[in-house]
C-alpha positions in Angstrom: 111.3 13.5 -2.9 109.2 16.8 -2.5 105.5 16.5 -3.8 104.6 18.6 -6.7 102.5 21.8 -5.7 98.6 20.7 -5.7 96.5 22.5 -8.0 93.2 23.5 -7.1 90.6 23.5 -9.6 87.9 25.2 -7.5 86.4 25.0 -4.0 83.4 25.7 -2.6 84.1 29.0 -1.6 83.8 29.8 -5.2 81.0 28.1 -6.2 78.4 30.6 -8.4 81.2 33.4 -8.1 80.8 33.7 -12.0 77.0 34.3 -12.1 77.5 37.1 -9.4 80.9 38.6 -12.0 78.3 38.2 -15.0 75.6 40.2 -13.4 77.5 42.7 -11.9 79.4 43.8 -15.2 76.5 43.1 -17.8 74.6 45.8 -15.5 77.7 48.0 -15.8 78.2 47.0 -19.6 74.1 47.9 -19.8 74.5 51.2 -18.4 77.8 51.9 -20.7 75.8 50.8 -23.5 72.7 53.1 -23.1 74.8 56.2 -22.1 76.2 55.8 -25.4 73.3 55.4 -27.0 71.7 58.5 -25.7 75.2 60.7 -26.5 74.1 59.2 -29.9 70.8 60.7 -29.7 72.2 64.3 -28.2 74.8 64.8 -30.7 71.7 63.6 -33.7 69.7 66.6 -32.5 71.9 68.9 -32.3 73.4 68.2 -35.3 69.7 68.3 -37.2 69.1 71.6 -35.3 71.9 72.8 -36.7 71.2 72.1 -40.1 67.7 73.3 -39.9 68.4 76.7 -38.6 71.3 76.5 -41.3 68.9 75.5 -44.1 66.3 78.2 -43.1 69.0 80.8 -42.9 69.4 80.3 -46.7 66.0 80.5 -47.7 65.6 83.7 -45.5 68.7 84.7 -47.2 67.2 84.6 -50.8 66.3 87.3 -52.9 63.2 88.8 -52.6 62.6 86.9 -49.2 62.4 87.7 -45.3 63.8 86.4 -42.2 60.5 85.6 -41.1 60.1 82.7 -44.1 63.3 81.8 -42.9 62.2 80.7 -39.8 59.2 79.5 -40.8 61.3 77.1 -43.7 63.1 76.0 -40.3 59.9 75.1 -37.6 59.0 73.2 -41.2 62.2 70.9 -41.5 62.3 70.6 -37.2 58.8 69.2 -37.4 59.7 66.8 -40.1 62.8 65.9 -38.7 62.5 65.6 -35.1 59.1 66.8 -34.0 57.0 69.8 -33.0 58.6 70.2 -29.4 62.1 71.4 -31.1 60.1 74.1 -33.2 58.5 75.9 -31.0 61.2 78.4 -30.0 62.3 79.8 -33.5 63.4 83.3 -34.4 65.1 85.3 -37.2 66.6 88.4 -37.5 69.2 90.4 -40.1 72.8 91.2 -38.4 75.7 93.3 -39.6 78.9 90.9 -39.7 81.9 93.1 -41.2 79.4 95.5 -43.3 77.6 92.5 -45.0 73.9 91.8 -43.9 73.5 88.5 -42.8 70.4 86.1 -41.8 70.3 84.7 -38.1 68.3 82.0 -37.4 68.0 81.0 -33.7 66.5 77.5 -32.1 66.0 77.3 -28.9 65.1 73.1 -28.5 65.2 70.6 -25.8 68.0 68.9 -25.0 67.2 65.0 -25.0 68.9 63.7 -21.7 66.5 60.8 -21.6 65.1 59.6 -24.3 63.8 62.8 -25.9 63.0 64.1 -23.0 64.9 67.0 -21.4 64.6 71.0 -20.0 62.7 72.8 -22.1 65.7 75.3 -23.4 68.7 73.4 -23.2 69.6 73.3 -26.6 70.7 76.6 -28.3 72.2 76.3 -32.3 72.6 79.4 -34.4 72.3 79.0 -38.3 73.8 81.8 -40.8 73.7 82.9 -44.5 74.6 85.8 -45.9 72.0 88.0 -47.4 71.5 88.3 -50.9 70.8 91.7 -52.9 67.4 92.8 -53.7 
């Protein structure tokens, strides 16, 4: 009679093998973790940029207002929003799309890579509204 295979239930060779597997992929899953956080955090200011440039579009858009209280109404929601930094580089300006006037608003922001830290112009959003009659 043939004896049954012999099962090893471990061996000294793979003694503490998990702790080393644990450490090595909770540093990886870490790393996942806060990458994906800070996309998060890119594609949140971007997204409030947007919108702020958008929102100050309109009021620059109204009647018997300017593109320059349109950018102001802009730096105003950026520094409530996100801060100071991200209004700094505002501008507003009427353009001709198909024979209509229409209200440009331009931010030029930081792009958070870490944290919200990042170059100085890496962030570049457009807002529009068309113009209305005096």
């Amino acid at each position: 009679m043939s004896a049954a295979p012999r099962r090893d239930t471990g061996s000294a060779v793979d003694t503490g093998s998990a702790v080393a597997e644990f450490a090595g992929v909770a540093g990886l899953l870490s790393l996942l973790f806060v990458a994906v956080l800070q996309l998060g955090l890119v594609l949140h200011v971007r997204a409030t940029a947007v919108d702020c440039a958008g929102e100050g579009a309109r009021a620059g858009a109204l009647a018997g207002s300017s593109p320059a209280a349109g950018a102001q109404r802009t730096r105003e929601l950026l520094t409530a929003s996100l801060s100071a930094r991200y209004a700094e580089d505002v501008s507003a300006r009427v353009v001709d799309v198909e024979g209509a006037p229409v209200v440009e608003v331009r931010v030029r922001a930081p792009l958070p890579l870490v944290a919200l830290l990042g170059p100085a112009r890496g962030l570049d959003v457009l807002g529009h509204a068309v113009q209305e009659p005096a």
